[in-house]
C-alpha positions as CSV (number, residue, x, y, z in Angstrom):
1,X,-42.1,-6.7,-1.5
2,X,-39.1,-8.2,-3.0
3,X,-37.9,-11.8,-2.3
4,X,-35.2,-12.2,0.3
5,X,-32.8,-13.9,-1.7
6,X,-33.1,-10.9,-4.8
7,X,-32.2,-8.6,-1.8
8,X,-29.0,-10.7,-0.9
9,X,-28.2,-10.6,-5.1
10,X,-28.9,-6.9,-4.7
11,X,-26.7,-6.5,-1.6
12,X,-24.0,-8.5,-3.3
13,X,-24.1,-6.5,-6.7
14,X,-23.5,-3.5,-4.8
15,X,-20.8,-5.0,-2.8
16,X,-18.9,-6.3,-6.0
17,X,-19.3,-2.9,-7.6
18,X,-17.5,-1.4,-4.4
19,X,-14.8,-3.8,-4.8
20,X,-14.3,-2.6,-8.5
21,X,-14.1,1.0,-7.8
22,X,-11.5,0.2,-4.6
23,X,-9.3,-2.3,-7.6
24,X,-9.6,0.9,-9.7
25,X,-8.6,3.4,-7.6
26,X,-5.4,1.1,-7.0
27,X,-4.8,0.7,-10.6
28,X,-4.4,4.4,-10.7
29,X,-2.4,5.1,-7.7
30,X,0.2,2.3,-9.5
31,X,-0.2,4.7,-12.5
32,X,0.6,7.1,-11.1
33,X,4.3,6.9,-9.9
34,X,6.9,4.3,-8.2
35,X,4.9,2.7,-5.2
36,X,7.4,1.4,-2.0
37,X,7.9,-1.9,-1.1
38,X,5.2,-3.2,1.2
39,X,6.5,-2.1,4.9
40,X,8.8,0.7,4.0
41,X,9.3,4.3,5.9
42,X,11.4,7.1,5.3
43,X,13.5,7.4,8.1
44,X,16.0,10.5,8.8
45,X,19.8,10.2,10.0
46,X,22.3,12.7,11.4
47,X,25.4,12.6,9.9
48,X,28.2,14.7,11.1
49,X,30.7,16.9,9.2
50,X,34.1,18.3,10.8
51,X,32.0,21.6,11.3
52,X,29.0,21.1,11.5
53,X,26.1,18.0,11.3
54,X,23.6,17.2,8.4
55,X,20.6,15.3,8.1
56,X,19.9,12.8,6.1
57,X,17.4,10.5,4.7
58,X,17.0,6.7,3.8
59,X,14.3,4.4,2.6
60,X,13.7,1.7,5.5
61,X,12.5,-1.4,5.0
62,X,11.6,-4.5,7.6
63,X,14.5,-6.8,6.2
64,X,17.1,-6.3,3.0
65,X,15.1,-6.0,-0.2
66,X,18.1,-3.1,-1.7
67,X,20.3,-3.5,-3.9
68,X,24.2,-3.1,-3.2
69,X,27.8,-2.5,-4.9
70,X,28.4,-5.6,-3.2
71,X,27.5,-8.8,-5.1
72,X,24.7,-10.8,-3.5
73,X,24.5,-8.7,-1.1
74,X,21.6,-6.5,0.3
75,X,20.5,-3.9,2.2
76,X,17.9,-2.6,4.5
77,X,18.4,1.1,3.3
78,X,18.2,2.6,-0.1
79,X,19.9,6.7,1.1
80,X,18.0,9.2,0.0
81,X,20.2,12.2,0.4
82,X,18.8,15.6,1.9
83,X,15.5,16.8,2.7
84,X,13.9,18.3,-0.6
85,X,15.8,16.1,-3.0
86,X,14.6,14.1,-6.0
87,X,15.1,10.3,-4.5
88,X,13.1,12.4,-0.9
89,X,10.4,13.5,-2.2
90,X,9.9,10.3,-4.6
91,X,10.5,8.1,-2.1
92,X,8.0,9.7,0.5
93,X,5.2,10.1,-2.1
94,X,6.1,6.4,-2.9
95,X,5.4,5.4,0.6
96,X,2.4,7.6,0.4
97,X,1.1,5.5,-2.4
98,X,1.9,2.3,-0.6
99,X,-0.1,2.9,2.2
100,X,-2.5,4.5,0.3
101,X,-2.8,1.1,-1.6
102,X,-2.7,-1.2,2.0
103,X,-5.4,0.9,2.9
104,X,-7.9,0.1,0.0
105,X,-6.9,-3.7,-0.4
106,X,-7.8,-3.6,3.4
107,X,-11.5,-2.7,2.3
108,X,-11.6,-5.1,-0.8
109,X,-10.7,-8.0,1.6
110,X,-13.3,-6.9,4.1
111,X,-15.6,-6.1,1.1
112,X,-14.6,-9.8,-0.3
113,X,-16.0,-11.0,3.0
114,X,-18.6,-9.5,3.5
115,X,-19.8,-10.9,0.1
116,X,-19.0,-14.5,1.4
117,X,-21.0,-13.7,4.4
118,X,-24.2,-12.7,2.4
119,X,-24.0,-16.4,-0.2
120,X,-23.2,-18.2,3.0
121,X,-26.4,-16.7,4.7
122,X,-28.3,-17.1,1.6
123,X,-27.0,-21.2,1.8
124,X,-28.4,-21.5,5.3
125,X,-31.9,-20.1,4.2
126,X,-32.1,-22.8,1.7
């Protein structure tokens, strides 16, 4: 039977090694293409013509992070244009990636914690 504190080192190997594989599969989401500012959407807008109305779309974020033609000035929006173009499609496989990315640094810090929770455990035995 194996000591209780090589099953804790055991335990925390494997939850170390987790943690790895998460940072990794971050490193490649960044690789692979533009990731949105943390809190971001794409939103859609109606605008309307003198015959008829179009829909638009715009990259939304929580407070002005976007640049404008104004000096010192910024925005909340970043316009996309219409559905199915270029800045769209990036911009909602950017967002993709971002939560994609919350999501798994969500599990490293639980992960982290956990591994805190087995050395603080293994403290109090001794």
């Amino acid at each position: 039977m194996p000591a209780p504190d090589s099953d804790i080192i055991s335990r925390a190997e494997l939850l170390q090694q987790a943690i790895a594989t998460l940072q990794l599969s971050i490193q490649q989401i960044q690789a692979s293409g533009e990731v949105a500012p943390p809190g971001c959407c794409v939103l859609c807008y109606q605008a309307r013509g003198k015959k008829q109305a179009y829909w638009y779309y715009k990259l939304h974020a929580t407070k002005p992070i976007f640049s404008t033609t104004q000096p010192n000035k910024l925005s909340k929006y970043r316009h996309l244009g219409k559905a199915g173009s270029p800045a769209h499609i990036n911009a909602v496989l950017s967002v993709a990636r971002r939560t994609q990315i919350d999501h798994l640094t969500s599990c490293i810090d639980s992960l982290r914690q956990n591994w805190v929770d087995l050395y603080d455990s293994l403290k109090e035995k001794k």
